[in-house]
Structure formats: structure tokens, C-alpha cells
N, C-alpha and C positions, 0 to 999 in steps of 0.2 A: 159265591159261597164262602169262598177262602176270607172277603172283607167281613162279612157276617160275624166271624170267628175272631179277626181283628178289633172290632169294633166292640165285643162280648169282651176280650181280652184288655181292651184298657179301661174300659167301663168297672171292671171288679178291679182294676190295677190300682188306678188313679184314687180311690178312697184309701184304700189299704196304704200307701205310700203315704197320704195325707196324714194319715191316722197317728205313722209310726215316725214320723218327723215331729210331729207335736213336744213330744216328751225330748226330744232332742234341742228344740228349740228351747222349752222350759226349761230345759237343766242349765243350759248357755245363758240364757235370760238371767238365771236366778245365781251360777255364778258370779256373774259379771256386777250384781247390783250388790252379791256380800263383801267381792272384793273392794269393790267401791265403797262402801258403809265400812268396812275397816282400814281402808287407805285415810278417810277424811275425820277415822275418830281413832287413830294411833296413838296409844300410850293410857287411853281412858280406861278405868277398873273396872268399867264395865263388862268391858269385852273377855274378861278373864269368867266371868259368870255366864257366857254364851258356852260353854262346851260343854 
């Protein structure tokens, strides 16, 4: 009985967890490629028009 309850227990866990790592991963993702995009175009006037 007590597995039943385990098994109920990572079944609703494991999405939930999935769910809430996404946006954590996107945020990391999407720092890392603007810090990159203004490491390799430093000093361009463009960049002063991104804010």
C-alpha cells in the first residue's frame, strides 16, 4: 500500500519539477547568448538602442 503512495507521489512530482526547471533553464539559455551577443559586438551603436 505504502508503494502505491510512492509511486502516486513521483508521478505528480516529476512533471511539476520538469515544468518548473524550464523557465530556469530559459532564463540561463538566454542570459548566456545576450551576454555573448554583446561580448562579440562591443563598442557598436547599436547596442545603446537595445535598452
Amino acid at each position: 500500500m505504502i508503494g502505491t503512495f510512492i509511486i502516486i507521489g513521483v508521478l505528480l512530482l516529476i512533471p511539476v519539477l520538469f515544468l518548473a526547471s524550464t523557465p530556469i533553464a530559459a532564463a540561463a539559455i538566454g542570459w548566456a547568448l545576450k551576454n555573448n551577443a554583446e561580448l562579440d559586438h562591443a563598442g557598436s551603436e547599436l547596442l545603446d538602442c537595445n535598452n
